[in-house]
MINULO-123651 format. One line per 8 residues: their letters; for each residue y, x, z of N, C-alpha, C. Coordinates in nm, 2 decimals, padded with zeros to 4 digits. Layout:
a = Y/X/Z/Y/X/Z/Y/X/Z  ...
END
This chain:
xxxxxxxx = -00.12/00.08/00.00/00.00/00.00/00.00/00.12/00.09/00.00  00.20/00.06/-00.09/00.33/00.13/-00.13/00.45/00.09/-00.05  00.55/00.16/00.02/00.65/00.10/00.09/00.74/00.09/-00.04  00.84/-00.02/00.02/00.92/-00.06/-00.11/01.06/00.09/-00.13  01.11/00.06/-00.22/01.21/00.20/-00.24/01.34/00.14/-00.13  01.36/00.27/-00.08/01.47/00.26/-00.02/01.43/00.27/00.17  01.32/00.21/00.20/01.27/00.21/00.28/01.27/00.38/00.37  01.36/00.33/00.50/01.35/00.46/00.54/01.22/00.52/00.63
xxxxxxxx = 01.23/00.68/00.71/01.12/00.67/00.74/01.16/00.72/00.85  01.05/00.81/00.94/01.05/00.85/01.07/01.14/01.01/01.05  01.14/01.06/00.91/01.16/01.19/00.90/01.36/01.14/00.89  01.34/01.06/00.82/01.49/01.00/00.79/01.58/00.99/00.89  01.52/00.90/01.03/01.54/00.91/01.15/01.57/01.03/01.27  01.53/01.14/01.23/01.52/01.19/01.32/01.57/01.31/01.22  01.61/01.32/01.09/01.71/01.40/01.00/01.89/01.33/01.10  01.86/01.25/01.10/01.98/01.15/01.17/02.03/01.19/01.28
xxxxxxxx = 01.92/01.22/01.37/01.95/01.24/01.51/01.98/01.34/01.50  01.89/01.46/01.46/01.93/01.62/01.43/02.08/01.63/01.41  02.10/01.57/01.28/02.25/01.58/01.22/02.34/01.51/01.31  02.37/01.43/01.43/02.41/01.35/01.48/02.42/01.45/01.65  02.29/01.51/01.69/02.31/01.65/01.78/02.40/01.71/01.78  02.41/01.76/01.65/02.47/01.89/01.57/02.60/01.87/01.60  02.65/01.76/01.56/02.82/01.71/01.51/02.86/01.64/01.66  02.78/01.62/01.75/02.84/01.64/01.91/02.83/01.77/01.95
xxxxxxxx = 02.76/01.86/01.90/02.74/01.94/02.04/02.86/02.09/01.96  02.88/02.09/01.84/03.02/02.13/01.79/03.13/02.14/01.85  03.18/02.04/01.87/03.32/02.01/01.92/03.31/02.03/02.11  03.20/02.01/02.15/03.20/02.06/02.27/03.17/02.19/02.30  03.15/02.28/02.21/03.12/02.40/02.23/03.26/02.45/02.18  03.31/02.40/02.08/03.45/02.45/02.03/03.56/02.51/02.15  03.57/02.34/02.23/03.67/02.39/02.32/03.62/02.44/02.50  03.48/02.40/02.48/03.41/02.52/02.61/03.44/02.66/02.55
xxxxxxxx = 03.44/02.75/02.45/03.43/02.87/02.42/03.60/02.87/02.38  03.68/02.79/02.34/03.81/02.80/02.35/03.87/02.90/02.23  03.75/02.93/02.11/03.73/03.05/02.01/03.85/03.00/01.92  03.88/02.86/01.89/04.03/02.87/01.80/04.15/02.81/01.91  04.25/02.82/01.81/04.37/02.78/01.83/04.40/02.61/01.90  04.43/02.52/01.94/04.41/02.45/01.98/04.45/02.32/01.85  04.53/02.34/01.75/04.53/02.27/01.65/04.44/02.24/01.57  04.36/02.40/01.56/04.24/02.41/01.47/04.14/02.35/01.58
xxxxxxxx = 04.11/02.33/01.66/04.00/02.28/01.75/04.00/02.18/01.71  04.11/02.07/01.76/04.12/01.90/01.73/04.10/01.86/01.55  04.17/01.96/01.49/04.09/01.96/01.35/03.95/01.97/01.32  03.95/02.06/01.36/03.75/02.10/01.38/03.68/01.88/01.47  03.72/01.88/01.56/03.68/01.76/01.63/03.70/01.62/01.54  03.84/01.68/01.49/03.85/01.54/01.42/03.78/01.50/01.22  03.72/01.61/01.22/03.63/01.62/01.11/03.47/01.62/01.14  03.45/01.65/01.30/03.32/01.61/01.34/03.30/01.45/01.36
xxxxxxxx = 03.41/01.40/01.37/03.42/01.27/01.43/03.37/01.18/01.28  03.42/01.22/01.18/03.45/01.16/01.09/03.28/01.17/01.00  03.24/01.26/00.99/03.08/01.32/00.97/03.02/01.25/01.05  03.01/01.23/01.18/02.94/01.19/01.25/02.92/01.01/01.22  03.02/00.99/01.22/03.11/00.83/01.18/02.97/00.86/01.05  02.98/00.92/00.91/02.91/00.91/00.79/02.77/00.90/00.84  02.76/01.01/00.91/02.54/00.97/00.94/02.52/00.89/00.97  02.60/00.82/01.12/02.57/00.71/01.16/02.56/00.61/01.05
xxxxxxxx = 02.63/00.56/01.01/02.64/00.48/00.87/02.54/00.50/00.80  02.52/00.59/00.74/02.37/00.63/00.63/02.26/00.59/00.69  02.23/00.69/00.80/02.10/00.71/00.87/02.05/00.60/00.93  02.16/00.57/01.01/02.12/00.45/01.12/02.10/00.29/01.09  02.25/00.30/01.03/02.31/00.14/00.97/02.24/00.12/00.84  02.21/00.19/00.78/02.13/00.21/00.61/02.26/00.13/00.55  02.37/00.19/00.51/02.50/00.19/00.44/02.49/00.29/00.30  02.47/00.25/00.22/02.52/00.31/00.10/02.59/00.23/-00.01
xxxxxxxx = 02.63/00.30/-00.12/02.73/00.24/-00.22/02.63/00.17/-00.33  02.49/00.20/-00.34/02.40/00.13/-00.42/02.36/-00.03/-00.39  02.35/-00.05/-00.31/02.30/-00.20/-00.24/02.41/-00.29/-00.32  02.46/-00.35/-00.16/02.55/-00.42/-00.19/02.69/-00.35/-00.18  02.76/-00.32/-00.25/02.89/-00.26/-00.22/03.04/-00.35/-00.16  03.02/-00.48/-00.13/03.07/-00.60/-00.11/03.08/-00.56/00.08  02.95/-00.60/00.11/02.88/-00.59/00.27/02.94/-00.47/00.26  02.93/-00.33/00.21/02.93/-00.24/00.27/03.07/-00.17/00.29
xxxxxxxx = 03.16/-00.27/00.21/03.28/-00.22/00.26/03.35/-00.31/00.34  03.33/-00.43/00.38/03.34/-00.49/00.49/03.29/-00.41/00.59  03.19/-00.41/00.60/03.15/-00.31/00.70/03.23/-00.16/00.77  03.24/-00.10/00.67/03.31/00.02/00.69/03.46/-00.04/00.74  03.50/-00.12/00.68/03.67/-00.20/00.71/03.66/-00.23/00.88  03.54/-00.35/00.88/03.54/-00.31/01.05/03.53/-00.22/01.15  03.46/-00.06/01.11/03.45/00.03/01.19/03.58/00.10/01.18  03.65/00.12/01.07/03.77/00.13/01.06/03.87/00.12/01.23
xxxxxxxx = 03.88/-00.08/01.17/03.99/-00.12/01.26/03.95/-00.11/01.38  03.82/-00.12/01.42/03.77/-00.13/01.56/03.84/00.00/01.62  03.79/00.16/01.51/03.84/00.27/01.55/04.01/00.27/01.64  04.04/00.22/01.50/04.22/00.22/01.54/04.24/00.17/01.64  04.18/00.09/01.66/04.20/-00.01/01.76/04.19/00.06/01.93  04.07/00.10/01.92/04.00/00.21/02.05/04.11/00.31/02.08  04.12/00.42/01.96/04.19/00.50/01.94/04.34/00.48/02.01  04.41/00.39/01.90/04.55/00.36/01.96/04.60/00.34/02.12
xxxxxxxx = 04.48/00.22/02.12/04.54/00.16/02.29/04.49/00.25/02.37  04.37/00.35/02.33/04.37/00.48/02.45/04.50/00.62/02.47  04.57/00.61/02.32/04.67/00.68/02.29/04.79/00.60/02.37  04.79/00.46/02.38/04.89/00.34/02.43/04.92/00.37/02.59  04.77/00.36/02.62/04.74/00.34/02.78/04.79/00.52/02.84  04.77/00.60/02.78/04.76/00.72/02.83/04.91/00.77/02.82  05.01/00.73/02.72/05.13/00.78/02.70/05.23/00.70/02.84  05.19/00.54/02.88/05.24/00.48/02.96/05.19/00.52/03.08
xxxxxxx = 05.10/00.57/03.07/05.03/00.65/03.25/05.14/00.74/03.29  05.16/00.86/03.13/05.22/00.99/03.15/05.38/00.95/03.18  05.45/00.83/03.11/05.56/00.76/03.15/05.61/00.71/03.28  05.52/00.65/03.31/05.51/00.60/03.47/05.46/00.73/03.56  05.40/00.83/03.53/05.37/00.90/03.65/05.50/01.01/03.66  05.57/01.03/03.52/05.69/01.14/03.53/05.77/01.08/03.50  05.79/00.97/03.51/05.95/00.95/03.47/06.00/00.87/03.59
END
């Protein structure tokens, strides 16, 4: 019995997790060893972020441009906003902390 195409597998899975290891334990090593400049760090971080963002999608979610490309950019649109969303109001919350605690 033939699995149908596209069907992922255990090697797929755990190519996933490998690559998904990798692209956390980077950015933590980055600024434990403190080896660049502090601009190039959060660059380095903010390019792991975004990789990591891709596997997940591929590996995990089974996201690609072949299927449906309809679903799949809905999809991506909500991880998007969700991002911004996370992102900003922790940027929000943290600037009004540093407001209120020094000013």
């Amino acid at each position: 019995m033939q699995k149908p195409a596209g069907t992922h597998t255990h090697k797929s899975y755990l190519t996933g997790f490998v690559l998904a290891l990798i692209l956390t334990i980077i950015p933590f090593a980055l600024v434990w060893a403190g080896a660049l400049p502090v601009m190039a760090t959060l660059i380095a971080i903010v390019v792991a972020a975004v990789a990591q963002m891709l596997v997940h999608m591929y590996y995990f979610l089974h996201l690609n441009f072949r299927t449906t490309p309809r679903d799949n950019i809905l999809a991506l649109a909500f991880a998007i906003v969700l991002i911004c969303i996370l992102v900003g109001g922790t940027l929000w919350i943290m600037f009004d902390l540093h407001y209120r605690m020094m000013g």
